[in-house]
TORBADO-866850 format. One line per field, with one value per residue: residue in three letters; x, y, z negated of N, C-alpha, C in turn. Coordinates in nm, 3 decimals. Example, Ala and Ser with C-alpha at 12.3 -4.5 7.8 and 13.67 -1.06 7.14 Angstrom:
<recs>
type <- [ALA, SER]
neast <- [1.319, 1.285]
nnorth <- [-0.569, -0.225]
nup <- [-0.780, -0.708]
caeast <- [1.230, 1.367]
canorth <- [-0.450, -0.106]
caup <- [-0.780, -0.714]
ceast <- [1.320, 1.290]
cnorth <- [-0.330, 0.003]
cup <- [-0.780, -0.787]
</recs>
This chain:
<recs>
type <- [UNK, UNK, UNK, UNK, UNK, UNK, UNK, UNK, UNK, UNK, UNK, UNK, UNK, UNK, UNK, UNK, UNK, UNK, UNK, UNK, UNK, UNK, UNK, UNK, UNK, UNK, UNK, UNK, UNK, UNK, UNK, UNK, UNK, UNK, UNK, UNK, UNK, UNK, UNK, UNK, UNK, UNK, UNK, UNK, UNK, UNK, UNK, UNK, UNK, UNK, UNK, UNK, UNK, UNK, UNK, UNK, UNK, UNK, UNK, UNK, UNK, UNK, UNK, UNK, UNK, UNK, UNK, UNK, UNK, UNK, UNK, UNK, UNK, UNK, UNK, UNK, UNK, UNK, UNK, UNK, UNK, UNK, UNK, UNK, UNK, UNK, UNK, UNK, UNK, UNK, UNK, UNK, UNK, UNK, UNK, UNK, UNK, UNK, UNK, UNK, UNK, UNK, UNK, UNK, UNK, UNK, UNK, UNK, UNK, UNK, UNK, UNK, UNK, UNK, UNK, UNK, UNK, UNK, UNK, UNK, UNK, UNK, UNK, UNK, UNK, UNK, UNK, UNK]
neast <- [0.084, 0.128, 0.062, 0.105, 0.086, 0.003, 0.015, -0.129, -0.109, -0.113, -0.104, 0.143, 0.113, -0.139, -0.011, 0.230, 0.074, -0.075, 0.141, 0.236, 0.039, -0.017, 0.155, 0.255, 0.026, 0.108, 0.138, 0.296, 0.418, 0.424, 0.472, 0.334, 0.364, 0.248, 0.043, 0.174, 0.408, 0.309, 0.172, 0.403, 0.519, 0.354, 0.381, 0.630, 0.541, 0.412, 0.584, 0.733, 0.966, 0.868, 0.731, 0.396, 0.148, -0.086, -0.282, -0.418, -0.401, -0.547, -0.559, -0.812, -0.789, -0.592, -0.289, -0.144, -0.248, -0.545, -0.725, -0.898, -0.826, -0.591, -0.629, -0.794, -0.584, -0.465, -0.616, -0.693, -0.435, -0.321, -0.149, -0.204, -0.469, -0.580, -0.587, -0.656, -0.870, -0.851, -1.058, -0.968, -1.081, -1.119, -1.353, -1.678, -1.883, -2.193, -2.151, -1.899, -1.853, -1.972, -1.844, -1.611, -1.699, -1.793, -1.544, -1.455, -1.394, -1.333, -1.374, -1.498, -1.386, -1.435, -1.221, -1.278, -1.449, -1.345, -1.180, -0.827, -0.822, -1.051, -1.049, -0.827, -0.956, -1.137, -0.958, -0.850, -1.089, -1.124, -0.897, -0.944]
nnorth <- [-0.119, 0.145, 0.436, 0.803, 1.048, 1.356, 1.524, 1.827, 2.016, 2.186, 2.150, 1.965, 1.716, 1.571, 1.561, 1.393, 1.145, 1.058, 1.044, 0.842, 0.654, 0.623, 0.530, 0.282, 0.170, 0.133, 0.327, 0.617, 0.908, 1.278, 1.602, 1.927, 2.171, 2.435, 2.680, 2.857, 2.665, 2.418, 2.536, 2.619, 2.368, 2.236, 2.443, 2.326, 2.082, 2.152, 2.246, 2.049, 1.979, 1.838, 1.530, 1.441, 1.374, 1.123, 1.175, 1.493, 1.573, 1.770, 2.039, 2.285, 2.533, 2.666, 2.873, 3.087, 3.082, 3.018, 2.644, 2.716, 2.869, 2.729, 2.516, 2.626, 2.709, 2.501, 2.378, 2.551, 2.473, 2.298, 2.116, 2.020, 1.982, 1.779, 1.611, 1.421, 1.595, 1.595, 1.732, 1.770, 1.832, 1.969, 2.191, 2.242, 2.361, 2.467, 2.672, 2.709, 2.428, 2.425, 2.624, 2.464, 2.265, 2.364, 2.459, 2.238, 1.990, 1.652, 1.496, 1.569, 1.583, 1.519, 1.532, 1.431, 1.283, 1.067, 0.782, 0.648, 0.407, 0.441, 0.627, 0.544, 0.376, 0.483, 0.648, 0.441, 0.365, 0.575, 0.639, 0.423]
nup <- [0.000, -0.106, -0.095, -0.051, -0.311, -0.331, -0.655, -0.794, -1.123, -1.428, -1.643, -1.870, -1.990, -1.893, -1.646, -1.643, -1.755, -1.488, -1.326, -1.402, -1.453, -1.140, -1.037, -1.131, -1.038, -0.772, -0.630, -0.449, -0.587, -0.637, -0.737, -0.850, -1.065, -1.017, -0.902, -0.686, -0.659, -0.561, -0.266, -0.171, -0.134, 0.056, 0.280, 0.367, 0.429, 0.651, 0.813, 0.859, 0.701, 0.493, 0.385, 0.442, 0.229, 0.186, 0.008, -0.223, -0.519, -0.663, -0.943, -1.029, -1.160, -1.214, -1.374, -1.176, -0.930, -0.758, -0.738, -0.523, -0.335, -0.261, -0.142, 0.078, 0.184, 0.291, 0.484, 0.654, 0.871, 1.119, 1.087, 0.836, 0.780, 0.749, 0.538, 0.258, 0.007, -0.309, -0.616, -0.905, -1.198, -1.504, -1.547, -1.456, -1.238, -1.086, -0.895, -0.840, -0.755, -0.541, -0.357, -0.314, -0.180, 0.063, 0.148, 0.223, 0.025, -0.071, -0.230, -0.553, -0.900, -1.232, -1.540, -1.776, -1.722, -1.573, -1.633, -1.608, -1.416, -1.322, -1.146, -1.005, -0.804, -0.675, -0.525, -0.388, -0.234, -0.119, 0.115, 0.235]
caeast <- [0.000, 0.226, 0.023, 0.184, -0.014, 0.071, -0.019, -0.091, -0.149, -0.038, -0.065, 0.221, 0.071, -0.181, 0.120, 0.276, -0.040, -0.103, 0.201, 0.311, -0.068, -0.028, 0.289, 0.236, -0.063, 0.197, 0.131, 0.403, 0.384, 0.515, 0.369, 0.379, 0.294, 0.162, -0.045, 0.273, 0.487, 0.159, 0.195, 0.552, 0.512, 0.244, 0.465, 0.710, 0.460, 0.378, 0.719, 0.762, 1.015, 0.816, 0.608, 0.279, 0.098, -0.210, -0.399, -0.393, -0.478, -0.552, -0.643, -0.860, -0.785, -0.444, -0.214, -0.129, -0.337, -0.739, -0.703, -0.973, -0.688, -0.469, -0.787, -0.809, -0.455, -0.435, -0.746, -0.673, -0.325, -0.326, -0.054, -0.208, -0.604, -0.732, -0.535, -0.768, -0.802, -0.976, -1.067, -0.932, -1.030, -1.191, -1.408, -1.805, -1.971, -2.222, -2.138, -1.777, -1.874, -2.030, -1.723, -1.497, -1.754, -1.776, -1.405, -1.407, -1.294, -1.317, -1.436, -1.500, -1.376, -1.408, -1.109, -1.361, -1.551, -1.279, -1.066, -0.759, -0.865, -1.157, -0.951, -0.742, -1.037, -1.214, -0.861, -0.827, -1.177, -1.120, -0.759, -0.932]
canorth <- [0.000, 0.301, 0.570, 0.920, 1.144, 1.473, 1.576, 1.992, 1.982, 2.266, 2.047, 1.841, 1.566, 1.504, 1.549, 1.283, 1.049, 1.055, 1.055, 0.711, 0.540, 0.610, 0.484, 0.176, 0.089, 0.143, 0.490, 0.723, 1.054, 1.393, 1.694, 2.063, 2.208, 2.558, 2.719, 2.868, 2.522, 2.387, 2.616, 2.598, 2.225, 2.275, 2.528, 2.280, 1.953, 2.231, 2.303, 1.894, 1.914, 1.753, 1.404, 1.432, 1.322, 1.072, 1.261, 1.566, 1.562, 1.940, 2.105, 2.421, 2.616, 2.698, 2.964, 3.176, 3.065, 2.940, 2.583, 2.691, 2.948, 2.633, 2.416, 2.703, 2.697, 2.316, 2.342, 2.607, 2.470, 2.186, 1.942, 1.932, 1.989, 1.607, 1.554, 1.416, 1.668, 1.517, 1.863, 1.702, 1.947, 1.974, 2.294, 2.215, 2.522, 2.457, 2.748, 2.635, 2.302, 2.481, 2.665, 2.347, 2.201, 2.437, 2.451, 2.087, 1.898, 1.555, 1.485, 1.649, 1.456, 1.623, 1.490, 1.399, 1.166, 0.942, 0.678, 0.629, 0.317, 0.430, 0.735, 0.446, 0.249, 0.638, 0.678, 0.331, 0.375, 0.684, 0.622, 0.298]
caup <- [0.000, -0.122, -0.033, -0.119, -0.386, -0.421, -0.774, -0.823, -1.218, -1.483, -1.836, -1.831, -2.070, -1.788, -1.502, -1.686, -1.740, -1.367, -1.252, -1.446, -1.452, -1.010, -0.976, -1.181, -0.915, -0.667, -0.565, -0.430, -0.634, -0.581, -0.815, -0.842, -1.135, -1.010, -0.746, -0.605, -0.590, -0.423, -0.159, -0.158, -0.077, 0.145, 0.346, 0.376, 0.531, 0.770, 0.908, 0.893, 0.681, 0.361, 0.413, 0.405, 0.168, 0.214, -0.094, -0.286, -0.631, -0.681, -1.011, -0.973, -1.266, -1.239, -1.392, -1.103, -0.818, -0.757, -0.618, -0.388, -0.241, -0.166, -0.080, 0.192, 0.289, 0.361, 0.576, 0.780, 0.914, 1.176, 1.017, 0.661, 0.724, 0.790, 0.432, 0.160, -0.104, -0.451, -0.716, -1.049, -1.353, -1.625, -1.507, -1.390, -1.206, -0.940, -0.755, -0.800, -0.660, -0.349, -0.305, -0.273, -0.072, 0.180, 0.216, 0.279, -0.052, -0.020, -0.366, -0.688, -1.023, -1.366, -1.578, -1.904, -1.670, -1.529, -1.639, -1.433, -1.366, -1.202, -1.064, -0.849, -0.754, -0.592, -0.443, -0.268, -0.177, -0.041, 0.153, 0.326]
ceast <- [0.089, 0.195, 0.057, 0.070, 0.040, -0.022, 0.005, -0.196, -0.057, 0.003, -0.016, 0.188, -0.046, -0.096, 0.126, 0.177, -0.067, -0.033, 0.262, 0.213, -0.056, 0.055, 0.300, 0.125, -0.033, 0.207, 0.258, 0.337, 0.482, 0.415, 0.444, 0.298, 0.247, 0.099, 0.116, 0.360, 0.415, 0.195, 0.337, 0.603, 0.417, 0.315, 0.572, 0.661, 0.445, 0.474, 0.761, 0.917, 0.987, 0.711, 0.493, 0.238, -0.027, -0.337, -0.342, -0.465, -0.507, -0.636, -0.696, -0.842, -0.620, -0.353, -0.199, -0.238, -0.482, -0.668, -0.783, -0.886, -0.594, -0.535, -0.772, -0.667, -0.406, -0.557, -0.743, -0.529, -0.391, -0.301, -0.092, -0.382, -0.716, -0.639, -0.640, -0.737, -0.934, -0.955, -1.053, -0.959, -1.149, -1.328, -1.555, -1.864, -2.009, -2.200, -1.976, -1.744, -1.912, -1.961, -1.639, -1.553, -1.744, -1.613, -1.325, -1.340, -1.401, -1.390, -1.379, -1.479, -1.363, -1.310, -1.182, -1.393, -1.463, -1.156, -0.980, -0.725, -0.938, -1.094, -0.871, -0.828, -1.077, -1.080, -0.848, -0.961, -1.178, -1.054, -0.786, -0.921]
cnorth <- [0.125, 0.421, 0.689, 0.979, 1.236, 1.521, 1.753, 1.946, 2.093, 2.195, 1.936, 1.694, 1.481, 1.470, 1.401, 1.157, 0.961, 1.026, 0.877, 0.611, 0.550, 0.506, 0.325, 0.088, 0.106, 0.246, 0.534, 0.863, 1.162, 1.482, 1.847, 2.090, 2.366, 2.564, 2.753, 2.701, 2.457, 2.405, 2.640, 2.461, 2.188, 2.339, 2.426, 2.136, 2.020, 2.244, 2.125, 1.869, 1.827, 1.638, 1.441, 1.362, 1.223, 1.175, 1.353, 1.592, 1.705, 1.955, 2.228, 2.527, 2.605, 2.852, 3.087, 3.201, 2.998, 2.806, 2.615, 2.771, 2.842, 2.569, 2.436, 2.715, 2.541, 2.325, 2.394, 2.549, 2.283, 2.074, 1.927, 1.947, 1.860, 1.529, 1.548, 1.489, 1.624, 1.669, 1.760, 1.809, 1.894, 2.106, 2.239, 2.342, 2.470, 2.529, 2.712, 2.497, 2.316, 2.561, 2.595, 2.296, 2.249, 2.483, 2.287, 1.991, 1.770, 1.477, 1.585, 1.616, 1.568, 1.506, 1.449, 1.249, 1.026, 0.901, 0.672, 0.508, 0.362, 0.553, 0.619, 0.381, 0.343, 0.633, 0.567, 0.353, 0.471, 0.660, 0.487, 0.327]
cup <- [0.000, -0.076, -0.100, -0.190, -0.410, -0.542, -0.820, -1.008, -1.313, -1.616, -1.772, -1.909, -1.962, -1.667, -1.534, -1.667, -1.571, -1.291, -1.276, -1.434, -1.267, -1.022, -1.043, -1.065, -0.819, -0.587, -0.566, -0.514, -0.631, -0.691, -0.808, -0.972, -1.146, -0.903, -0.595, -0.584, -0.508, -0.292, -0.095, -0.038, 0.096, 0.272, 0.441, 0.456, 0.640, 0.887, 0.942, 0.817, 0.514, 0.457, 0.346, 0.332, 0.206, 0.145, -0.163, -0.398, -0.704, -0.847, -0.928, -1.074, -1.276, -1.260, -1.303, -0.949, -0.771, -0.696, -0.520, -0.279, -0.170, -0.119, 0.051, 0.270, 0.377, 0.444, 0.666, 0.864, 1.018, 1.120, 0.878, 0.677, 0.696, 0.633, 0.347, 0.035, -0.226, -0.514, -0.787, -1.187, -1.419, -1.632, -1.401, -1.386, -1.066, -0.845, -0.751, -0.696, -0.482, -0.264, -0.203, -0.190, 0.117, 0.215, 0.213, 0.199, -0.040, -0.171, -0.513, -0.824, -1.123, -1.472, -1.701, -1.836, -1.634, -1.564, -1.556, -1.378, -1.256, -1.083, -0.900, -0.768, -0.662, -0.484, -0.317, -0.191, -0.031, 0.124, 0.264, 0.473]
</recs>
């Protein structure tokens, strides 16, 4: 399998969590822990010289930058827009939800609700 995950995530006790329960179910992981490194990374799949990722595990509540700002930057660009982007937070707002929707996220997970069990099971699902 080894499908790449990039991980955008600001609390490093979840980074961590995510980054060690993937990689144990054989996931490739990569992480940024701001809006700017995001975009940094992002910048860098574009130009071809970073590997794409299969999935992007985006918070939306981040320090410096909205994820729906990077949502919107991976969507508009050719080489990263058919990338699957999951919302991972902890933050429920229907007009938030109708935001992400309409800029094309791929699913919506609130970080209370899911195990990362069931987190891998959504992902393989997803990724088939």
């Amino acid at each position: 399998m080894n499908e790449k995950i990039l991980i955008v995530e600001d609390d490093f006790p979840t980074l961590t969590l995510l980054e060690e329960g993937l990689r144990m179910k054989n996931f490739q992981t990569d992480s940024a822990t701001s809006g700017k490194e995001a975009l940094e990374k992002i910048e860098e799949i574009k130009k071809g010289n970073r590997e794409k990722p299969d999935l992007i595990l985006l918070d939306i509540l981040l320090p410096d930058i909205s994820g729906i700002e990077i949502l919107k930057e991976i969507r508009k660009n050719p080489e990263t827009k058919d990338i699957k982007v999951f919302a991972f937070t902890n933050f429920s707002d229907p007009e938030l939800n109708q935001k992400l929707i309409q800029e094309k996220i791929d699913e919506i997970l609130l970080k209370v609700d899911v195990s990362l069990d069931q987190l891998v099971e959504i992902i393989r699902e997803k990724l088939k």
